[in-house]
C-alpha positions as CSV (number, residue, x, y, z in Angstrom):
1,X,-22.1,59.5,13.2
2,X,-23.4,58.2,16.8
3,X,-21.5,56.0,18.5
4,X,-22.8,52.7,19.6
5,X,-21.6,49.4,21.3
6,X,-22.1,45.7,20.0
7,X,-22.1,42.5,22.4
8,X,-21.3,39.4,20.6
9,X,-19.3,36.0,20.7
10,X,-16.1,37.4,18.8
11,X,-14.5,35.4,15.9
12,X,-11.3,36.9,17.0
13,X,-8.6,35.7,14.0
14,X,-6.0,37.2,15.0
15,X,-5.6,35.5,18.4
16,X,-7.4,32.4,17.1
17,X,-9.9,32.3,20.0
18,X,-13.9,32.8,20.5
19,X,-14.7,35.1,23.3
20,X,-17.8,37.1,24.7
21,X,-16.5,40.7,23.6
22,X,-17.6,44.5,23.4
23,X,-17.1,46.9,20.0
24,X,-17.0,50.0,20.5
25,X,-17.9,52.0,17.4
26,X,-17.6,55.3,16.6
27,X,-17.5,57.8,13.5
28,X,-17.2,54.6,11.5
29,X,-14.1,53.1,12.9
30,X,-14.2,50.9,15.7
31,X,-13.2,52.5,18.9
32,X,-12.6,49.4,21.1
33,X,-12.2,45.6,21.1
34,X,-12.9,44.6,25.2
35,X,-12.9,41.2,26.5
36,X,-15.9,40.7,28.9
37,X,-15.8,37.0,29.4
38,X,-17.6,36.4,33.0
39,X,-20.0,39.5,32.7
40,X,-23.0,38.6,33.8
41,X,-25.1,39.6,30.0
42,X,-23.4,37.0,28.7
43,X,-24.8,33.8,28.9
44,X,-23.5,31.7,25.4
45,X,-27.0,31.6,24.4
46,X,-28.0,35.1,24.0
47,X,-25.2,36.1,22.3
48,X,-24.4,36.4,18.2
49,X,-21.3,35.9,17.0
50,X,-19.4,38.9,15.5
51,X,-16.7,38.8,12.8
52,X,-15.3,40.3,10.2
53,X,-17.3,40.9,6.3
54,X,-17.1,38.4,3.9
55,X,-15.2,39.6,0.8
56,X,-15.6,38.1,-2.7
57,X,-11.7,38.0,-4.1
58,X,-13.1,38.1,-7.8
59,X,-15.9,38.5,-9.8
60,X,-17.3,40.6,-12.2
61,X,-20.4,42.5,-11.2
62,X,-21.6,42.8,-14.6
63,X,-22.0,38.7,-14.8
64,X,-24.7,39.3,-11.6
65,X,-26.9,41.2,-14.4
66,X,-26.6,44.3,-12.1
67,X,-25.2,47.3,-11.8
68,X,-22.6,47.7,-9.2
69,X,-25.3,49.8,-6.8
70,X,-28.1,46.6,-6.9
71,X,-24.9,44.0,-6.8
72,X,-24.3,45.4,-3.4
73,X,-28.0,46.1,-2.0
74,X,-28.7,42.2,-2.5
75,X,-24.8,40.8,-1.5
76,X,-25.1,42.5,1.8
77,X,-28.0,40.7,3.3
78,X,-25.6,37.5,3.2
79,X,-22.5,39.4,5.3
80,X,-20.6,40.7,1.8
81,X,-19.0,44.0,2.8
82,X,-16.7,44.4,-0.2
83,X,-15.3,42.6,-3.5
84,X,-12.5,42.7,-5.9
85,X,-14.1,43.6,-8.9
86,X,-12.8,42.8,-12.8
87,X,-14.9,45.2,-14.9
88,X,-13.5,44.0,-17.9
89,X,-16.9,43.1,-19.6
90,X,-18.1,46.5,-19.3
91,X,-15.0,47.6,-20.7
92,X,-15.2,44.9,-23.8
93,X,-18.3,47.0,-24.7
94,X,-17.4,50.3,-23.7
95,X,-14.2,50.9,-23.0
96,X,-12.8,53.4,-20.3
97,X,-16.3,54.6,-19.7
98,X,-17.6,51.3,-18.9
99,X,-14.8,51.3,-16.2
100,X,-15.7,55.1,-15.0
101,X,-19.4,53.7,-14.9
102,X,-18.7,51.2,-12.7
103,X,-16.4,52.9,-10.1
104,X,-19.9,55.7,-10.2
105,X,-22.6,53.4,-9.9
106,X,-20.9,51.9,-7.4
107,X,-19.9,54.9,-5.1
108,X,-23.7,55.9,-4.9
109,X,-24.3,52.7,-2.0
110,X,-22.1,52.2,0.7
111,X,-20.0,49.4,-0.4
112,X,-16.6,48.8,-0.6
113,X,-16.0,48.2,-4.2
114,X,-12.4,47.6,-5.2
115,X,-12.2,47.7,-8.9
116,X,-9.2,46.3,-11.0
117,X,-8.1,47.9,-14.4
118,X,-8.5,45.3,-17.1
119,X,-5.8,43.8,-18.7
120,X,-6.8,42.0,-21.4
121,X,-9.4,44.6,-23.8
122,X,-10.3,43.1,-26.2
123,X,-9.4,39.3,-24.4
124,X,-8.0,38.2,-27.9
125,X,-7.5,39.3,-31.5
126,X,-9.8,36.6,-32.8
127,X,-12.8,38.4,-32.5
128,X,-14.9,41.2,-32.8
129,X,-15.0,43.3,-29.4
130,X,-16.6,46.6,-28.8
131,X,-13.8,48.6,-27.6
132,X,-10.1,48.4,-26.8
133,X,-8.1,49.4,-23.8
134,X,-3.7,49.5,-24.6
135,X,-1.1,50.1,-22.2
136,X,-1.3,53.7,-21.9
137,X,-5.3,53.6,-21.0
138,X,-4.3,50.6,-18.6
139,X,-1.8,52.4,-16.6
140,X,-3.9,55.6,-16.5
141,X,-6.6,53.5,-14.6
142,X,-4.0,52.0,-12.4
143,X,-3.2,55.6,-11.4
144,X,-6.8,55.6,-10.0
145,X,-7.1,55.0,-6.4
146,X,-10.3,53.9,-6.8
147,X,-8.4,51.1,-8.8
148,X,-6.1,48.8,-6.6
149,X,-5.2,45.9,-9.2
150,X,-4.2,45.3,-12.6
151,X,-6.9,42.2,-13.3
152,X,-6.5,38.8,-14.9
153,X,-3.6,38.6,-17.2
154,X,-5.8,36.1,-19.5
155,X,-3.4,36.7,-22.0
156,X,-0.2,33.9,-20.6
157,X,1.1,33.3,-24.3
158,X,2.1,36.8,-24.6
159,X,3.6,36.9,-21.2
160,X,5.3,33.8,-21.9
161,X,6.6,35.3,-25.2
162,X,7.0,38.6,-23.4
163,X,4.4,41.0,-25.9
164,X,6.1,44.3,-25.4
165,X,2.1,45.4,-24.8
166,X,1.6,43.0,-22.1
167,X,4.7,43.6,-20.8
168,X,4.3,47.4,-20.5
169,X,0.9,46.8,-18.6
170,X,2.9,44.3,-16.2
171,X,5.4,46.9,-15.6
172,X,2.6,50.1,-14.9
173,X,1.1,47.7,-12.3
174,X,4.9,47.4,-10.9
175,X,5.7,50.7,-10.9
176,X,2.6,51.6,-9.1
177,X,2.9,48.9,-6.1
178,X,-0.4,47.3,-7.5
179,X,-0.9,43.2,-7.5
180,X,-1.1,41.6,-10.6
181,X,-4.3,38.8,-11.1
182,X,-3.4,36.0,-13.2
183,X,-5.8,33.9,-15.4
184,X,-4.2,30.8,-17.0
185,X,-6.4,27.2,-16.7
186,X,-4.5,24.4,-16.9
187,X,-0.9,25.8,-17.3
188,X,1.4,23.6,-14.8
189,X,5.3,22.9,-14.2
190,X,8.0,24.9,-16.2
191,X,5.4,27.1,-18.2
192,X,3.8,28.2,-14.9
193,X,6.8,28.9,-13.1
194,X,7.8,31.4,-16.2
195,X,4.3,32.7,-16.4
196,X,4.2,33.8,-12.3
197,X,8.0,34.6,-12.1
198,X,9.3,35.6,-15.6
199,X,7.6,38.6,-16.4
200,X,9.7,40.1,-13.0
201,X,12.9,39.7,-15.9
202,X,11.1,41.4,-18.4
203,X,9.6,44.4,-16.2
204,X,12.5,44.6,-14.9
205,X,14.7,45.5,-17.7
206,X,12.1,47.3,-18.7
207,X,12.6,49.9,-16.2
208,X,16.4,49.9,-16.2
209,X,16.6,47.5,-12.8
210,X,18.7,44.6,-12.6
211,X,17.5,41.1,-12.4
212,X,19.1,38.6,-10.3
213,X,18.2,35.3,-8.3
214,X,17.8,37.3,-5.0
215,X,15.1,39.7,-6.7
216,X,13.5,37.3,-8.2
217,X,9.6,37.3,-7.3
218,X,6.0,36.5,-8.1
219,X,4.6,39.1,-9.8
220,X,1.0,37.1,-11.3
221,X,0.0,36.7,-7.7
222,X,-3.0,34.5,-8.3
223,X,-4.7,32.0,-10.1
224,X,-8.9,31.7,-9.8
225,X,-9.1,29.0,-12.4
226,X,-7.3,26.0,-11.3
227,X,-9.9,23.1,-11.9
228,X,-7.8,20.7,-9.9
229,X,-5.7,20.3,-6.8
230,X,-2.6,19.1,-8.7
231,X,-2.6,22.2,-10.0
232,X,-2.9,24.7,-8.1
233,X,-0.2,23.5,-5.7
234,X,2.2,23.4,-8.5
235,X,1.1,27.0,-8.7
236,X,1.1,27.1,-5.0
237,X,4.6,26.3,-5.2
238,X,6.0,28.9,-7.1
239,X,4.1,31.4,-4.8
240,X,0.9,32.0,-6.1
241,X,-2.3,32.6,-4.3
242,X,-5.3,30.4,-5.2
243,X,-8.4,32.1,-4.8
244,X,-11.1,29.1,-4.8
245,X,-13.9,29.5,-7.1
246,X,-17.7,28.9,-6.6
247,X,-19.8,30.7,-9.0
248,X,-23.0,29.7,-11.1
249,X,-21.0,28.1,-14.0
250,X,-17.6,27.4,-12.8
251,X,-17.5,25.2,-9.7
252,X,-14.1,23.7,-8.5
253,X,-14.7,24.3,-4.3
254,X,-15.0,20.1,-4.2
255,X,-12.0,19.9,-5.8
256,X,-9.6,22.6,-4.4
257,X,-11.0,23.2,-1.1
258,X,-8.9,20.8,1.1
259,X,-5.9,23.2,0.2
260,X,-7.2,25.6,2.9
261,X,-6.0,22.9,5.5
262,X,-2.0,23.4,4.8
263,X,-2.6,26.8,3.0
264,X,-4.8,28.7,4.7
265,X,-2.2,32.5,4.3
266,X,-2.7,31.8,0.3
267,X,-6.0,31.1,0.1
268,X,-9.1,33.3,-0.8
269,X,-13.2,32.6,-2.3
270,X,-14.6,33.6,-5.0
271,X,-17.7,33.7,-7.0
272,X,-16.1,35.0,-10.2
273,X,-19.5,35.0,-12.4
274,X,-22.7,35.0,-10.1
275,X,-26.1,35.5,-11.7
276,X,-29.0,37.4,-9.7
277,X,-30.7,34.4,-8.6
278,X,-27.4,32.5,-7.5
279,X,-26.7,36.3,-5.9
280,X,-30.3,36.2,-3.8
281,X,-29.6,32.8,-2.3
282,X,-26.4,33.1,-0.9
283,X,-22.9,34.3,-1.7
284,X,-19.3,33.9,0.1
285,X,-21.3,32.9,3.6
286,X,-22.5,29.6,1.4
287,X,-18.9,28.6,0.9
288,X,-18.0,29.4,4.8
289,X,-21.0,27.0,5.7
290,X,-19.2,24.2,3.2
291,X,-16.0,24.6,4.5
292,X,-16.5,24.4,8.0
293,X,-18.5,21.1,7.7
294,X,-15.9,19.7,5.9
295,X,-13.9,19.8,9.0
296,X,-11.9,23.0,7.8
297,X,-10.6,25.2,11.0
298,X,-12.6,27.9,11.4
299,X,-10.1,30.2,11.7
300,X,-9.1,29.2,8.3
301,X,-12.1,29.6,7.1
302,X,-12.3,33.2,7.7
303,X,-8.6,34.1,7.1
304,X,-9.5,33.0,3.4
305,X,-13.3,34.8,3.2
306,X,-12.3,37.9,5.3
307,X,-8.7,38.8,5.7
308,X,-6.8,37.3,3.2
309,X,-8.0,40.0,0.7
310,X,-8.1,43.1,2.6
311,X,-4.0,42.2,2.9
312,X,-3.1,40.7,-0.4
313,X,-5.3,44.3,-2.2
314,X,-4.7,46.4,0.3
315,X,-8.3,47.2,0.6
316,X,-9.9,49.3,3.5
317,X,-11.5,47.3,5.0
318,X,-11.8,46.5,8.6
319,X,-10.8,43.4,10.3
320,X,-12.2,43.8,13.9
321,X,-9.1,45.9,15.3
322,X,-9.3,48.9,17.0
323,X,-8.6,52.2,14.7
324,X,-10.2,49.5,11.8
325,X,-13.4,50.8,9.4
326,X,-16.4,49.5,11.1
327,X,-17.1,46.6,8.6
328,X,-18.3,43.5,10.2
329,X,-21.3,41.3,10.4
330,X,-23.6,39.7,13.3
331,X,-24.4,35.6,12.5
332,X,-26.7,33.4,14.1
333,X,-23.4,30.9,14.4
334,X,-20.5,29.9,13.1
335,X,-21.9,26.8,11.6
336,X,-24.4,27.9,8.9
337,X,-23.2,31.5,8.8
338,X,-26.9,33.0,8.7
339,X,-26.4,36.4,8.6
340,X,-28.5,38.7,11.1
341,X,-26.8,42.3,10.2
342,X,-23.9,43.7,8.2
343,X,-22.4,46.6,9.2
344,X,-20.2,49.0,6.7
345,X,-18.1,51.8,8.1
346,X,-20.2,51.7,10.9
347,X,-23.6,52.2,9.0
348,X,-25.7,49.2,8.8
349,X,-26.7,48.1,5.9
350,X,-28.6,44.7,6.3
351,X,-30.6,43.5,9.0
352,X,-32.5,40.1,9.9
353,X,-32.6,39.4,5.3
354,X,-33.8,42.5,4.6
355,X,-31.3,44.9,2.4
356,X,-31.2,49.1,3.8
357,X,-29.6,50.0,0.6
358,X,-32.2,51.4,-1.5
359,X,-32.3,51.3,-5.0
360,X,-31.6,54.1,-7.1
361,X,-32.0,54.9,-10.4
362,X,-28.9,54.1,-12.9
363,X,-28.2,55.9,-16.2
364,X,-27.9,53.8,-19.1
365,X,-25.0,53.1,-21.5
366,X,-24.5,50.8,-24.3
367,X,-22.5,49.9,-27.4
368,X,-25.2,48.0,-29.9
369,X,-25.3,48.5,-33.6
370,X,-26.7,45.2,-35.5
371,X,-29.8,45.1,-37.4
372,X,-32.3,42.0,-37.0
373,X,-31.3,38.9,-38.5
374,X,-33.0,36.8,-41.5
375,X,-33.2,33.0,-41.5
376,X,-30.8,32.6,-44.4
377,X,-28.1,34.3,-41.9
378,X,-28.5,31.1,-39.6
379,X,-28.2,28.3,-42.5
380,X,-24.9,26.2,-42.9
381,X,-25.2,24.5,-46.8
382,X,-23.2,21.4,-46.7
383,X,-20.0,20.7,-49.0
384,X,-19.6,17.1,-48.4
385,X,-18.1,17.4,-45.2
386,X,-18.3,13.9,-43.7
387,X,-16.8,14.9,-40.2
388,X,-17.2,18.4,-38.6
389,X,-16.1,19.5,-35.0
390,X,-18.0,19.8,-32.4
391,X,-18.2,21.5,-29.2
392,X,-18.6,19.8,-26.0
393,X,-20.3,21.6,-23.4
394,X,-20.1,20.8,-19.5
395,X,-21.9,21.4,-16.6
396,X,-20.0,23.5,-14.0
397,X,-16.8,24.5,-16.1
398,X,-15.9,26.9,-18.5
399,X,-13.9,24.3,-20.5
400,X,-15.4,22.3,-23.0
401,X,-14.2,19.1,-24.9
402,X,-13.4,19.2,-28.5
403,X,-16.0,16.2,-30.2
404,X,-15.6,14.7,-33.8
405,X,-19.7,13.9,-35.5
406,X,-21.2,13.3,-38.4
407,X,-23.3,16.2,-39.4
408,X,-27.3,15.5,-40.3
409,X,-27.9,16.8,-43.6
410,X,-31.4,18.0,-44.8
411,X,-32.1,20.0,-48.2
412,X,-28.8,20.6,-48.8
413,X,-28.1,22.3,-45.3
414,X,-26.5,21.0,-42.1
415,X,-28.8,21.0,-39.4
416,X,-29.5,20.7,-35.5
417,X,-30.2,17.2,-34.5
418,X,-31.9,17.1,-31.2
419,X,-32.5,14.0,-31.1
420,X,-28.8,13.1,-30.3
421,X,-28.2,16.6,-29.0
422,X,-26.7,18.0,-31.3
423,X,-27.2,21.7,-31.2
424,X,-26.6,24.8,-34.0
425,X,-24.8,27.4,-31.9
426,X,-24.6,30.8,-33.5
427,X,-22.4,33.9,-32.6
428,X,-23.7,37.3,-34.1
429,X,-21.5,40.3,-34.3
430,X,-23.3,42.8,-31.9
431,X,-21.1,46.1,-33.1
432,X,-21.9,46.1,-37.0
433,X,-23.6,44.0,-39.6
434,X,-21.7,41.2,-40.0
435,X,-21.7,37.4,-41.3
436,X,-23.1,35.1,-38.7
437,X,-20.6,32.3,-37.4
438,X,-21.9,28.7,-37.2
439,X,-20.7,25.8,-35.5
440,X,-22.9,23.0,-33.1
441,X,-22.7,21.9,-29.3
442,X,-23.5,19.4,-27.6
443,X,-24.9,18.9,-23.8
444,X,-27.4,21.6,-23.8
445,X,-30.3,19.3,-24.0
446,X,-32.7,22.1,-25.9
447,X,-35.1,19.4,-27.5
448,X,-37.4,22.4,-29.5
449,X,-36.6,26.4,-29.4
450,X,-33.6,28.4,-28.9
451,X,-31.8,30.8,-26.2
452,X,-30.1,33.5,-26.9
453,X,-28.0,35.9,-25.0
454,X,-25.7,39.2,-25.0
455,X,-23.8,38.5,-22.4
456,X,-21.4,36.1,-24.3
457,X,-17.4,36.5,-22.8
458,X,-16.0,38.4,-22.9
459,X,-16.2,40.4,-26.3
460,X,-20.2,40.4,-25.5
461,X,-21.3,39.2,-29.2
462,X,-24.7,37.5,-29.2
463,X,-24.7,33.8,-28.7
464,X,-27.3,31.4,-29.2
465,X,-28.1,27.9,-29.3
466,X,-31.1,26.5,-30.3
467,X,-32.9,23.7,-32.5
468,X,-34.0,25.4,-35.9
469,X,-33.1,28.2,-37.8
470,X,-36.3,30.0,-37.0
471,X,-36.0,29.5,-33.3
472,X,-32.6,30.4,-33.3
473,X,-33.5,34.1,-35.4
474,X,-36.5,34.6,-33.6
475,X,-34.2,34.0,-30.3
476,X,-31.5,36.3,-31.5
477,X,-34.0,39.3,-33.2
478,X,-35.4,39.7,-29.2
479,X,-32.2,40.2,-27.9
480,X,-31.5,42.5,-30.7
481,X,-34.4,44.2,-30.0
482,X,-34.1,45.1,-26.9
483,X,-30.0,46.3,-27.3
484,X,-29.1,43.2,-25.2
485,X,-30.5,40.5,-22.9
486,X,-31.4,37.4,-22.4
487,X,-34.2,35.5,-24.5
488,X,-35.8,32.2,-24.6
489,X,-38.3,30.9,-27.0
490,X,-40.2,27.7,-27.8
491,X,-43.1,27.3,-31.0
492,X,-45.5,28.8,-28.6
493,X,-44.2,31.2,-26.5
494,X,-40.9,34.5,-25.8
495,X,-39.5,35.3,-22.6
496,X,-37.0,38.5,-23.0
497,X,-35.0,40.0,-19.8
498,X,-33.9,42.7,-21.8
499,X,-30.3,44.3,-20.0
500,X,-30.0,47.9,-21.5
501,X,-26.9,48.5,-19.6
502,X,-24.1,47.7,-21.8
503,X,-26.2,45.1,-23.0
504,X,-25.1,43.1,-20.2
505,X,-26.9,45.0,-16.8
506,X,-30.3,46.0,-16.1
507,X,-31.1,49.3,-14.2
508,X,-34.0,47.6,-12.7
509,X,-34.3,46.6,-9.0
510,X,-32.1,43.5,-8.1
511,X,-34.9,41.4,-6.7
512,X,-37.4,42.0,-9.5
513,X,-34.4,40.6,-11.9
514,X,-33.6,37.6,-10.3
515,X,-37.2,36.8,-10.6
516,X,-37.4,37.5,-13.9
517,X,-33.8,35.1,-14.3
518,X,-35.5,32.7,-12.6
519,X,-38.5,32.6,-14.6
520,X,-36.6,32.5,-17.6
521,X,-33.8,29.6,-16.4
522,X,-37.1,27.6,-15.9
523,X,-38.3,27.8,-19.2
524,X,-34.8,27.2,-20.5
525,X,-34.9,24.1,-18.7
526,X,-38.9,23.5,-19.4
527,X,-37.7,23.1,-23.4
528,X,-35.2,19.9,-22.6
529,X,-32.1,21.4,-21.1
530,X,-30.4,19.7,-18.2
531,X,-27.9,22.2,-17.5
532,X,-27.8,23.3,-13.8
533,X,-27.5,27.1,-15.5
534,X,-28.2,27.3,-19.1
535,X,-27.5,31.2,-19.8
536,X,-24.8,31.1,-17.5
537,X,-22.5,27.8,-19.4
538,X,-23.8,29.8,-22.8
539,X,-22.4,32.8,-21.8
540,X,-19.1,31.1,-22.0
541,X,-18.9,29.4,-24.8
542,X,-17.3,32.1,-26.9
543,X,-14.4,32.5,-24.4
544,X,-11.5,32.1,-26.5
545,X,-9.1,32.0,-23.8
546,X,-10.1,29.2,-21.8
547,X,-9.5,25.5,-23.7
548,X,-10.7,23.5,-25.1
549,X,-13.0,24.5,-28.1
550,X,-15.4,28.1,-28.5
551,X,-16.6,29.9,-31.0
552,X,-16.1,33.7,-31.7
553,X,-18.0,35.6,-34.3
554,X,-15.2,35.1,-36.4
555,X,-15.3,31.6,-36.4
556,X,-14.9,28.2,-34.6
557,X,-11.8,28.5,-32.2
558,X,-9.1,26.4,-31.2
559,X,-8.2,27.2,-27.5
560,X,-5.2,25.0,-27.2
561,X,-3.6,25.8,-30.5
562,X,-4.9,29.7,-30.4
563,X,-6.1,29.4,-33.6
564,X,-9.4,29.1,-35.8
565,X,-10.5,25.7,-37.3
566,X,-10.5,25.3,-41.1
C-alpha cells in the first residue's frame, strides 16, 4: 500500500488538546503523528479535523435488515470504522452457521467487525426458537479470534441462581481472557451487585481457584439497558460499564447521557437495534453531535464513541498513535461531526457521503418451515372472560406495561377494537406448523389493516398486530410467503420487504432497502399508527426477557414473574 500524509486539526485524546498536525500513513498503520502548529498551510480555516472512528459498542447487524457487508458500506459514510457485534438473532434461527455467516459476510468489506459468541440461544425456554447453542458450542466460538466477547448474559436469573449451563459459559469466557456483556433492565441494589460480581464465586470454583475478597471482581462488565440514571450508577458502582443506548426503538441517551460528565473511563454508545433508514441518516456521529451541545467535554465525548471500546474489547483498531491501524476519519468540525472521509487500515472507504465499499452479492440462508395461515387460526372464542390482560406498548422502550380491559365480544369471538386501540397481536411459530398465540396491545394506533413481521426477538417467530382477522392472515401469509420479512396491508393495498436472509436480512443493496423501509414505515403509519417506528417496537414485543408483559408463540408472558399467564 502507498504511503500518504493527512493535514488536519487533530482531536488528540490522549493529551486532551486540538492541534494542527501531520499523519503519516503507511502500509496501513500510521507512521507518524507531528505537531506543525505555526506552519504556514495552516490557517484554522482550511483545515479538517482528524480523529479517531466512531465505534458502535453493541448492536446486532441483523436488526439493520442487512448483512454484515451492506451494514458496513452504509455505516462508514457517517465515520463508523468498527462495531461490537451480538449475532445472536442469526444464531436464534440458525445456529453456529448463522454465527460463521456473519463473521464471512463480514470479512468480504473492509470493516472491522468484532463479533461476540451468544450467550443466551435460545434467549428462554418459553418459546419456540430455531436452533440452540450450549456451553460446549459457546466456548468453541469463544476460541475464535474472530470472536472477542461472550455477548449479553440476558439470562440474570440463572446467574443469580448459578445454572451450571450459564455458569460453564461464564467460566469459558474466563478462561479465555474474553469480557463478559451483561443484559439485565431494571435489576438495581443487592441483586445487581450479585449479578456483576457473583458469578466470579461460581467460575471460580469452577475451575478449582480460590475465591476471596481480594480476588473479587466484575466479571458482567456492562450493562446497555439501563432506562434510568439511578440505575446505572448503582451499576456504575459495583464496576460496570454503561454503554449508552440510542437505537430506532430503545432510546435512553436523554436520560443517561449526563453520566459521561463524572464517568467518562466507563462510558461507551450504542445503537443496539438500528434499522436501514435510521442506519442511512446517521449513526454514532448523531450521538457525538448531541453530546457535545449538551455541554459534554469533547474529549469525553470521543473517549466514550472511539476509545473506550477498542480498550474494554481489545479490538484492533487504531486510536491516532504511531505503530496504530490507520483507522480514522476527516470531519467538517467538532460540532456537528459531518463526516468528509473514513479511513480503515489506511484504505479509504468513504468520501464527501458517498460509500467506496461496493456491494457484493451474499448467499442466502434460512430456517422457515410454516405453511400459510387460515382465518380460523387468528380467532379467540370467548369463555366469559370479563377481564383479560393486556399489553402496553411504548414508544422508544422495549418495556411495556402490563394493562387490565374489558374484552369486545362479537359472534362469540373476542375481537380488536380500534376504536379504543385495542389491538389483536398474534405470534406464529415460524419453524413448524403450530397453534397460533393470541393476546391484544395497546399503543399501536393501526385504525384498519395489519403488520406483520419475522424479525420478532429474539426467537424470530412471526409477529403481527393488526385490526381483523383477515388483515392480520393476509399480513402474516406475505411474510410467510416470502420465508421472512416485513409486510403491511390495508383493505386496498400489500407492501412486502421480503428478508430471505434468515428471514431477518436481505441480500439486496443497503440503500435500495432503506427505501423500501421507508416506504413501508410510511404506510404503517398512513393506516393510524403513531409510533415513531412501528416494525421496530413490534419486533420486540415477543422479548421474553425484558419486563414487563410479551407474548411468545407459546403464549402470553409474564416478564417479572418468568412465567406464562393463565
Amino acid at each position: 500500500m502507498d504511503s500518504f500524509t493527512i493535514r488536519g486539526k487533530l482531536a488528540d485524546i490522549w493529551q486532551q488538546k486540538i492541534y494542527p498536525a501531520e499523519i503519516v500513513v503507511h502500509d496501513g498503520k500510521i507512521s507518524s503523528v507531528r505537531d506543525i502548529s505555526g506552519h504556514p498551510d495552516t490557517a484554522e480555516g482550511s483545515l479538517p479535523c482528524i480523529l479517531p472512528g466512531f465505534i458502535d459498542s453493541h448492536v446486532h447487524i441483523e436488526s439493520s435488515m442487512l448483512v454484515p457487508a451492506e451494514f458496513a458500506r452504509m455505516a462508514v459514510v457517517h465515520g463508523t470504522v468498527g462495531t461490537v457485534s451480538d449475532p445472536h438473532e442469526i444464531a436464534n434461527v440458525c445456529g453456529m452457521e448463522g454465527v460463521e455467516y456473519m463473521i464471512s459476510n463480514g470479512n468480504t468489506v473492509p470493516f472491522k467487525f468484532n463479533f461476540g459468541a451468544p450467550s443466551c440461544v435460545p434467549a428462554t425456554g418459553f418459546e419456540t426458537a430455531g436452533a440452540s447453542l450450549d456451553a460446549a458450542q459457546v466456548e468453541t466460538l469463544l476460541q475464535k479470534p474472530e470472536i472477542k466477547y461472550l455477548s449479553e448474559m440476558m439470562n440474570f436469573p440463572g446467574v443469580l441462581h448459578k445454572d451450571p449451563e450459564v455458569m460453564q459459559k461464564i467460566a469459558a469466557a474466563q478462561r479465555l481472557e474474553k469480557p463478559v456483556d451483561g443484559h439485565a433492565p431494571g435489576l438495581r441494589g443487592e441483586l445487581a451487585k450479585q449479578y456483576i460480581l457473583a458469578a466470579y464465586a461460581e467460575a471460580s470454583a469452577a475451575e478449582g481457584r480460590h475465591n476471596t475478597a481480594t480476588t473479587r471482581e466484575v466479571v458482567i462488565s456492562t450493562d446497555h439497558e439501563c432506562f434510568t440514571e439511578e440505575e446505572a450508577l448503582d451499576k456504575l458502582s459495583y464496576g460496570m460499564k454503561i454503554i449508552i443506548r440510542e437505537g430506532s426503538a430503545a432510546k435512553n441517551f436523554e436520560a443517561l447521557i449526563g453520566l459521561l460528565k463524572d464517568h467518562p473511563q466507563h462510558i461507551m454508545f450504542c445503537s443496539d437495534d438500528k434499522h436501514p433508514d435510521s442506519l442511512e441518516a446517521g449513526h454514532i456521529n448523531q450521538l457525538c453531535a448531541r453530546a457535545v451541545a449538551k455541554g459534554i467535554d469533547l474529549f469525553h465525548v470521543l473517549q466514550a464513541a472511539c476509545v473506550n471500546p477498542v480498550l474494554h474489547y481489545h479490538l484492533d483498531i487504531g486510536l491516532l498513535r504511531e505503530g496504530d491501524p490507520a483507522d480514522f476519519i476527516l470531519a467538517e468540525d467538532l460540532v456537528h461531526f459531518r463526516v468528509l472521509q473514513t479511513y480503515i487500515d489506511g484504505q479509504l472507504v468513504a468520501d464527501h457521503g458517498q460509500s467506496l465499499i461496493k456491494t457484493k452479492p451474499a448467499t442466502l440462508i434460512n430456517h422457515f418451515n410454516c405453511a400459510p395461515k387460515t382465518m380460523a387460526d387468528f380467532a379467540i372464542p370467548w369463555t366469559g372472560e370479563q377481564e383479560i390482560t393486556m399489553i402496553g406498548a411504548l414508544d422508544g422502550q422495549l418495556i411495556t406495561n402490563k394493562i387490565l380491559m374489558t374484552p369486545k365480544v362479537v359472534s362469540g369471538n373476542i375481537v380488536s377494537d380500534p376504536e379504543h386501540d385495542c389491538l389483536k397481536i398474534v405470534v406464529v411459530n415460524r419453524y413448524a406448523d403450530a397453534p397460533v398465540a393470541k393476546a391484544f396491545i395497546k399503543n399501536f394506533g393501526l385504525k384498519q389493516g395489519a403488520i406483520a413481521s419475522s424479525v420478532a426477538h429474539d426467537s424470530h417467530n412471526i409477529v403481527a398486530v393488526g385490526v381483523d382477522d383477515e388483515s392480520l392472515c393476509r399480513a402474516v401469509n406475505a411474510v410467510i410467503a416470502r420465508k421472512g420479512g416485513i409486510s403491511c396491508v390495508s383493505p386496498g393495498s400489500e407492501m412486502v420487504l421480503g428478508l430471505p436472509v434468515a428471514g431477518l436480512m436481505s441480500n439486496e443493496d443497503g440503500y435500495a432497502i432503506a427505501a423500501g423501509y421507508t416506504a413501508i414505515d410510511a404506510m404503517a403509519k398512513s393506516l393510524g399508527s403513531g409510533l415513531s417506528a412501528p416494525f421496530m417496537t413490534l419486533s420486540f414485543m415477543a422479548l421474553l426477557v425484558i419486563p414487563h408483559i410479551k407474548l411468545s408463540d407459546l403464549g402470553l408472558f409474564d416478564g417479572d414473574q418468568f412465567r406464562f399467564i393463565g
